[in-house]
C-alpha positions in Angstrom: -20.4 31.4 6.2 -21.2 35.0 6.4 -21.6 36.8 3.1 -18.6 40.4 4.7 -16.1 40.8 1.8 -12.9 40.8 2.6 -12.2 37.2 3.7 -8.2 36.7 3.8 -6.3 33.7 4.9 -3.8 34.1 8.5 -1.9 31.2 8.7 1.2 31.6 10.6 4.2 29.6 12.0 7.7 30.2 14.6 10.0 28.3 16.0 10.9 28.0 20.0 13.3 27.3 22.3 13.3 26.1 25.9 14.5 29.0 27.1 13.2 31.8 25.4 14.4 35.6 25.0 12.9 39.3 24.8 12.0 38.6 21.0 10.6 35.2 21.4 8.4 33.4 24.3 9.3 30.0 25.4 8.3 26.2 24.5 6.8 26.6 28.0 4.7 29.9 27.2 3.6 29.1 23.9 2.3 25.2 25.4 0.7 26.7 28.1 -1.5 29.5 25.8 -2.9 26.9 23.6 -3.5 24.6 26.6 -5.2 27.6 28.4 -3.2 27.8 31.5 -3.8 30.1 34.6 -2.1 33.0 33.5 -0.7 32.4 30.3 -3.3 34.1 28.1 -4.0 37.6 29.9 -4.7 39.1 26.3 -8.0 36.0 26.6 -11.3 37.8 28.5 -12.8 34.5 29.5 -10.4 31.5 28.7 -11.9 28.1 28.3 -9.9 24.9 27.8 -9.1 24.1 24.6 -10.4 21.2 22.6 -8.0 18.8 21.7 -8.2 17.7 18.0 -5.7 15.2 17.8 -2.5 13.8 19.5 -1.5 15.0 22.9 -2.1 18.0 25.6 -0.1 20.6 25.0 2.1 20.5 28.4 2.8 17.3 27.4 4.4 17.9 24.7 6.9 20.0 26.5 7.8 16.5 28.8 8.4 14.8 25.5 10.7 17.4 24.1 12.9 17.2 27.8 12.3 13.3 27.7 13.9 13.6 23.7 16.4 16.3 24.9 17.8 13.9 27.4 18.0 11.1 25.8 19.3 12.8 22.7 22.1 14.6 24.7 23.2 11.4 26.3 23.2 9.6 22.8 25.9 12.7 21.7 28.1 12.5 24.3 28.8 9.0 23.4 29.3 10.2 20.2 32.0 12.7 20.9 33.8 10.3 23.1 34.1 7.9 20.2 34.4 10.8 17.4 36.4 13.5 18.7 37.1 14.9 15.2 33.3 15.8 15.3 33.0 17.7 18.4 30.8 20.8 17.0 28.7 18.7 14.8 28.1 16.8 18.1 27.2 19.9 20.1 24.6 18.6 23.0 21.5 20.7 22.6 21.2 23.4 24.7 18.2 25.2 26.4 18.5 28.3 23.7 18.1 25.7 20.9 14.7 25.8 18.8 13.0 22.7 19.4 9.3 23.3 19.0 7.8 24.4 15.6 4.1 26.0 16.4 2.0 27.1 13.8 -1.5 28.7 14.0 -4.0 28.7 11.6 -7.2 31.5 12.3 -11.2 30.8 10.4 -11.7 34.1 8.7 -15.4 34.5 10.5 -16.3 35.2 13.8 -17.3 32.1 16.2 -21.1 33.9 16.3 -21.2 34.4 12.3 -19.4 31.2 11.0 -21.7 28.6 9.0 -20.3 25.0 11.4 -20.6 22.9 8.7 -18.2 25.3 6.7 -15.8 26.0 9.6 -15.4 22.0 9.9 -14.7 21.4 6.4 -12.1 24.2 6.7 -10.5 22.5 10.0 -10.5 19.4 8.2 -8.3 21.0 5.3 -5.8 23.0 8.1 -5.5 19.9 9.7 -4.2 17.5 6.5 -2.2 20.8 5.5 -0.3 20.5 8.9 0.4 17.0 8.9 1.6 17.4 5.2 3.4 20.4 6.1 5.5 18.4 9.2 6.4 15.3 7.0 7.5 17.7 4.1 10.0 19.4 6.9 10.8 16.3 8.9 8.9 17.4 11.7 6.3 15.4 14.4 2.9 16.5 14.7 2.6 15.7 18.2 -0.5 17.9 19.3 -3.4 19.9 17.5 -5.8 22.2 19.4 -9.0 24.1 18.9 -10.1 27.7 20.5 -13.0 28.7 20.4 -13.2 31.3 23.3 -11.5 34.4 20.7 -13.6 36.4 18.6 -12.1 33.8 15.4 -12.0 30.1 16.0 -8.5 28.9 15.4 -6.7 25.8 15.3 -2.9 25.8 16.9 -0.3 23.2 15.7 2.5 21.7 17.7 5.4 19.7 16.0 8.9 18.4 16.9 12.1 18.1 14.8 12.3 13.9 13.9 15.6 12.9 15.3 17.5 11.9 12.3 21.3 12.0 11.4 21.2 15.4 9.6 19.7 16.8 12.4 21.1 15.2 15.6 20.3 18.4 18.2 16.8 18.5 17.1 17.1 21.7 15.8 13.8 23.1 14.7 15.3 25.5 12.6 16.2 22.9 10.1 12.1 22.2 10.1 11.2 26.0 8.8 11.2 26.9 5.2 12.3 30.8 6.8 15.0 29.8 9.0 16.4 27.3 6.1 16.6 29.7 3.3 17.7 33.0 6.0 20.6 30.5 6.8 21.2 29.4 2.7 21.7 33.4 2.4 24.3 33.9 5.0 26.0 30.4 3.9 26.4 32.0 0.2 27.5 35.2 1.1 24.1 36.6 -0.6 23.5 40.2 -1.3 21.0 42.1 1.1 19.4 41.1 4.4 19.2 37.7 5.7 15.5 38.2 6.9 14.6 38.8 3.2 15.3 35.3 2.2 13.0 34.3 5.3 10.4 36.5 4.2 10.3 35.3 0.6 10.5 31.2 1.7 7.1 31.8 4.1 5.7 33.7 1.4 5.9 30.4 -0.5 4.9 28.6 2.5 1.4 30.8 2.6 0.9 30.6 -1.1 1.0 27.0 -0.5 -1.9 27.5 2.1 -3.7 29.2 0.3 -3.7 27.0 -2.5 -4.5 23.9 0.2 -7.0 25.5 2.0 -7.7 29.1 1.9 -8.6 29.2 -2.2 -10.8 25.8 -1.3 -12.8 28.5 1.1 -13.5 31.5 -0.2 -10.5 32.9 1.6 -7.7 35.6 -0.9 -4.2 35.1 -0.2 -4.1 38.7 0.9 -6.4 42.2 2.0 -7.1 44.7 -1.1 -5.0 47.5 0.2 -1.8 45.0 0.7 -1.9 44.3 -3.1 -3.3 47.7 -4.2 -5.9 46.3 -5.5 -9.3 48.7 -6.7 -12.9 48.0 -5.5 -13.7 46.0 -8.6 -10.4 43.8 -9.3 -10.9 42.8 -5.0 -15.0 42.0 -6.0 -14.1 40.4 -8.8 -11.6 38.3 -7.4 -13.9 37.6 -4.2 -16.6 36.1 -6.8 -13.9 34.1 -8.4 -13.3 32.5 -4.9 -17.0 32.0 -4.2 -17.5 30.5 -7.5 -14.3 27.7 -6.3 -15.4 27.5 -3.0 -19.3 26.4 -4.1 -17.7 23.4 -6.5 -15.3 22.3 -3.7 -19.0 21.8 -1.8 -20.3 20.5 -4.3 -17.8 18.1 -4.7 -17.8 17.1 -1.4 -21.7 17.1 -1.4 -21.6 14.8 -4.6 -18.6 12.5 -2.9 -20.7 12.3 0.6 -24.2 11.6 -1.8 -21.8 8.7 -3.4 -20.5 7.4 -0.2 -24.2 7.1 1.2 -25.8 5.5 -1.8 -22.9 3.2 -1.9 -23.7 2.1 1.9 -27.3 1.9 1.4 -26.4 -0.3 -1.8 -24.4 -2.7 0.2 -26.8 -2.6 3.3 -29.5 -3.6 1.1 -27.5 -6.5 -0.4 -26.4 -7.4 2.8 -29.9 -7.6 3.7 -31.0 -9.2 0.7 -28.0 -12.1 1.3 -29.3 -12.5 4.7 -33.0 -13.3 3.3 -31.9 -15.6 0.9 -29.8 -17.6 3.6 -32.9 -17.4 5.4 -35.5 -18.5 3.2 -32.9 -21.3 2.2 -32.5 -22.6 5.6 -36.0 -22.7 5.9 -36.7 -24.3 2.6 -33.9 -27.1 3.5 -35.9 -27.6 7.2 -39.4 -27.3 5.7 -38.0 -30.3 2.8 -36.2 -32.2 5.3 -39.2 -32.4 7.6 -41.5 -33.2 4.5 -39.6 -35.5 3.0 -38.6 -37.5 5.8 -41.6 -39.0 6.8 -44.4 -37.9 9.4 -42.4 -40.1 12.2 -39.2 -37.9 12.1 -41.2 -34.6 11.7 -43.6 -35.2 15.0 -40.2 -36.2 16.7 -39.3 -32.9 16.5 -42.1 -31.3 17.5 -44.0 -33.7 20.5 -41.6 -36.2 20.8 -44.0 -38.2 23.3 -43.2 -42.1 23.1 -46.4 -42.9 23.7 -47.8 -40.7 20.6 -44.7 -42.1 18.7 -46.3 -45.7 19.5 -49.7 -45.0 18.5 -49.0 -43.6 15.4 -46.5 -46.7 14.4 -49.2 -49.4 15.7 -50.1 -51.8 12.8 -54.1 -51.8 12.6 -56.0 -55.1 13.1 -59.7 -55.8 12.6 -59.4 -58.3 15.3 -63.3 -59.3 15.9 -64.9 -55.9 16.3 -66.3 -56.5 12.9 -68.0 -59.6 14.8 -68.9 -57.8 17.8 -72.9 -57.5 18.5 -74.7 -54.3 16.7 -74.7 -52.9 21.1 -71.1 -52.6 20.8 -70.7 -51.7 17.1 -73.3 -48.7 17.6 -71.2 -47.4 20.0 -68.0 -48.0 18.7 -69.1 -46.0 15.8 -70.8 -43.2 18.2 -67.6 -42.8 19.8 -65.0 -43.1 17.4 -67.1 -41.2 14.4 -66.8 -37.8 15.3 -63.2 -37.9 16.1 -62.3 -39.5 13.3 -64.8 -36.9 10.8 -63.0 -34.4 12.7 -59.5 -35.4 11.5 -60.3 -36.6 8.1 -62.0 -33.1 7.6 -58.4 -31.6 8.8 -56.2 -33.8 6.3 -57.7 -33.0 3.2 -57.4 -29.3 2.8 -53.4 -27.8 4.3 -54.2 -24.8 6.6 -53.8 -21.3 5.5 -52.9 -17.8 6.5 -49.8 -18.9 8.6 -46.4 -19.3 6.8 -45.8 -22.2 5.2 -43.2 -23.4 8.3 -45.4 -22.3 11.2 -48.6 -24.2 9.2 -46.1 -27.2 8.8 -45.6 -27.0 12.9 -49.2 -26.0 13.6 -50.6 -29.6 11.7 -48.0 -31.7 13.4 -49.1 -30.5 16.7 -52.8 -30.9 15.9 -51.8 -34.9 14.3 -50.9 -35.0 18.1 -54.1 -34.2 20.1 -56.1 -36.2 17.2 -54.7 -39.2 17.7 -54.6 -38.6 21.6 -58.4 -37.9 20.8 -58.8 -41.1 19.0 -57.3 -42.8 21.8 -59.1 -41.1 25.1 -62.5 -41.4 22.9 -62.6 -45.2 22.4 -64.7 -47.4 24.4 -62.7 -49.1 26.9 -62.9 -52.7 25.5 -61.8 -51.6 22.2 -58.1 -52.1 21.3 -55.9 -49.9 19.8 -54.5 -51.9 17.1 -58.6 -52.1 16.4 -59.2 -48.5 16.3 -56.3 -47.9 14.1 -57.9 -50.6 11.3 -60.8 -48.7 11.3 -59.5 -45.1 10.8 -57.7 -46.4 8.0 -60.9 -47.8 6.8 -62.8 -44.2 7.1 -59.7 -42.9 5.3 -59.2 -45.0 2.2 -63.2 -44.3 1.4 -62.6 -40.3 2.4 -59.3 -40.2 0.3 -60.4 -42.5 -2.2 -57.0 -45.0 -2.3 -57.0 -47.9 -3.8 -54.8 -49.8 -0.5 -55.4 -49.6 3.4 -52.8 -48.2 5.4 -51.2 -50.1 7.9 -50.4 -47.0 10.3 -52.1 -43.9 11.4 -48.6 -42.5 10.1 -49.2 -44.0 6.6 -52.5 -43.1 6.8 -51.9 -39.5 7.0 -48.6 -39.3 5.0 -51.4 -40.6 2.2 -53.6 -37.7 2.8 -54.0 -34.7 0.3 -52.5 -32.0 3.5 -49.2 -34.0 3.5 -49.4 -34.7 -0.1 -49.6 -30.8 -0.7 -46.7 -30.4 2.2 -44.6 -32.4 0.7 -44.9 -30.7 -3.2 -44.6 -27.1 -1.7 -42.0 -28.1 0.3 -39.9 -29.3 -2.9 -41.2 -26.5 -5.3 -40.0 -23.9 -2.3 -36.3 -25.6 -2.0 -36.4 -25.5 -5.7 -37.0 -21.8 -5.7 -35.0 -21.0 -2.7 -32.0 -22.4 -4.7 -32.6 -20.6 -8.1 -32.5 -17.0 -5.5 -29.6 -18.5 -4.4 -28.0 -18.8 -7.6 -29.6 -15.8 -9.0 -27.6 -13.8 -6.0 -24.1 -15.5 -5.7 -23.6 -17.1 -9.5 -20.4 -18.2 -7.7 -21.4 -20.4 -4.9 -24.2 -22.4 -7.1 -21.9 -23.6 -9.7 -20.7 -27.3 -8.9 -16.9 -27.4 -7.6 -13.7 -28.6 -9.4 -14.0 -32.0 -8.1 -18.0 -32.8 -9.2 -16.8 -31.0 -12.8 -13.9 -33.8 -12.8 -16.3 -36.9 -12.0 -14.5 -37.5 -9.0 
């Protein structure tokens, strides 16, 4: 906001009828200004269309009040038919009656001067000061508009009486602190003019204002010369209103710093509840794979029958440990490598990858071993044969004090799944203390397991 003294509020609000008169335009003419109609703002050099803040377009807010009007007027007719004792009470509503209330609330800056962020705290203020203002008179907000094509921005307000028993004929009058307490005067036969009770009730209703937005602003309830005020009592007060204005920001600024570190606070425990799932999950599938036997975990990743076979052969000796040193040599020639290959591969786990993917990535290569194991045999050897004799190799590499039966058993005794295994327990183990750590709740064991049952 520009630092010009002199800052005042101008807040200002009329009823109107349908019809209008010399002193006052129409529901028509003052819909048509604020929606920036062809011709209905000549005193506007270069109109542009307003922007609409809340509720409806202006014009149609003129085809509600008809639509209301019309449906009110039938709804009294009835009435007087069934109540002629109350025929002036159930006056229909004619086009003189006041059925709009339009208020107007002007930013004390000039569009090219005014700080934005400033003029849209202020708008924010007008606007919960109108809709306060309505409900307090029993009055619709039914449209709120924004110009910005004036030298001040300003916001325009357009309300309707709420059709209600004490105010059957929509009469807008009865929404208007002025009009209320001008009528109060002539009702008690009060001394003086009428229009001085009106005067003195939207005094009160700009006091309030001022106290609901303009004070919040920087904004005085009235110019220095109105109040008589001297150069220094107007400075003095001006700093007063800067000094409120500045904590109102800085309230806001502290409320908006509050609001953001309470979203980062729960995006980062969302965040950190989504890890934890995650980690879980994968603790409970690592565990489960583990602890389920190397049958169920290749079934999962190569589910080939034929490698599911191999690996769930029973080794026999057979008579290859009779056969002639010509087919022993190259047995051994064949077979050797391979098997040196894969022994070398299940005694230390893998590293670098995660524990999951390194899981995966030694299943897969228990697949192409064995397939290797199989393609590399001579072709009179049998497999049940070559099986017994990896499981040989591996009881002297491993240093067990049995011979496994199965390539399966043989590499479920081998220090990789070994270590698989106890990581995979000590990570669910872990995974489940976060868990608790982060919901107390959800770890604790229910009613039922507390009961025995």
């Amino acid at each position: 906001m520009s630092e010009r003294s002199g800052k005042s509020i101008f807040a200002h609000k009329q009823t109107y009828s349908r019809k209008g008169n010399s002193k006052s335009r129409s529901v028509s003419d003052i819909a048509d200004e604020a929606e920036r109609l062809d011709g209905a703002c000549p005193h506007v050099e270069n109109p542009q269309p307003p922007t609409i803040l809340e509720g409806i377009r202006p014009s149609e807010v003129v085809a509600l009040i008809e639509q209301r009007i019309a449906e009110q007027n039938k709804l009294l007719r009835q009435l007087r038919k069934e109540q002629p004792d109350r025929k002036d009470a159930l006056r229909t509503i004619r086009s003189d009656t006041h059925v709009m209330i339009a208020s107007v609330f002007s930013f004390p800056d000039p569009v090219e001067e005014m700080d934005q962020a400033e003029y849209l705290r202020w708008r924010k203020d007008v606007i919960a000061f109108a809709r306060d203002d309505a409900a307090r008179n029993r009055a619709e907000v039914m449209s709120i508009v924004e110009h910005l094509d004036e030298t001040h921005p300003h916001v325009h307000v357009l309300a309707v009486p709420i059709c209600a028993d004490d105010n059957m004929r929509m009469d807008a009058k009865r929404c208007h602190e002025g009009h209320r307490e001008q009528d109060r005067h002539k009702d008690h036969g009060w001394s003086g003019s009428p229009s001085r009770s009106y005067k003195q009730a939207m005094r009160g209703w700009q006091d309030r204002y001022h106290a609901a937005v303009g004070a919040k602003h920087g904004q005085a309830r009235t110019g220095p010369r109105r109040r008589r005020l001297d150069r220094a009592a107007w400075k003095a007060e001006q700093e007063r209103l800067k000094a409120q204005k500045e904590a109102e920001i800085a309230i806001l600024r502290a409320e908006e710093a509050r609001r953001l570190a309470d979203e980062e606070e729960r995006r980062r425990d969302l965040i950190m509840q989504d890890t934890v799932a995650s980690r879980l999950q994968e603790a409970e599938t690592v565990h489960a794979i583990a602890t389920g036997g190397l049958i169920a975990a290749i079934r999962q990743v190569d589910p080939d029958p034929v490698l599911l076979e191999r690996l769930e052969t029973p080794g026999q000796m057979g008579n290859w440990t009779n056969h002639d040193a010509d087919r022993n040599r190259e047995m051994s020639l064949a077979l050797a490598p391979v098997l040196s290959d894969g022994l070398e591969a299940l005694r230390q786990p893998p590293t670098g990858a995660g524990f999951l993917e390194g899981l995966s990535g030694f299943l897969r290569g228990v697949a192409g071993w064995v397939n290797r194991l199989a393609d590399a045999g001579p072709r009179w050897l049998k497999w049940p044969e070559t099986v017994a004799y990896v499981a040989q190799g591996a009881k002297q590499a491993f240093g067990t004090t049995y011979t496994a039966s199965t390539l399966a058993e043989v590499i479920e005794a081998s220090p990789v799944w070994q270590s698989f295994t106890g990581e995979a327990r000590a990570r669910l183990d872990q995974a489940r203390a976060v868990q608790a750590l982060a919901h107390p709740r959800d770890s604790r064991p229910d009613a039922s397991s507390q009961r025995g049952i």
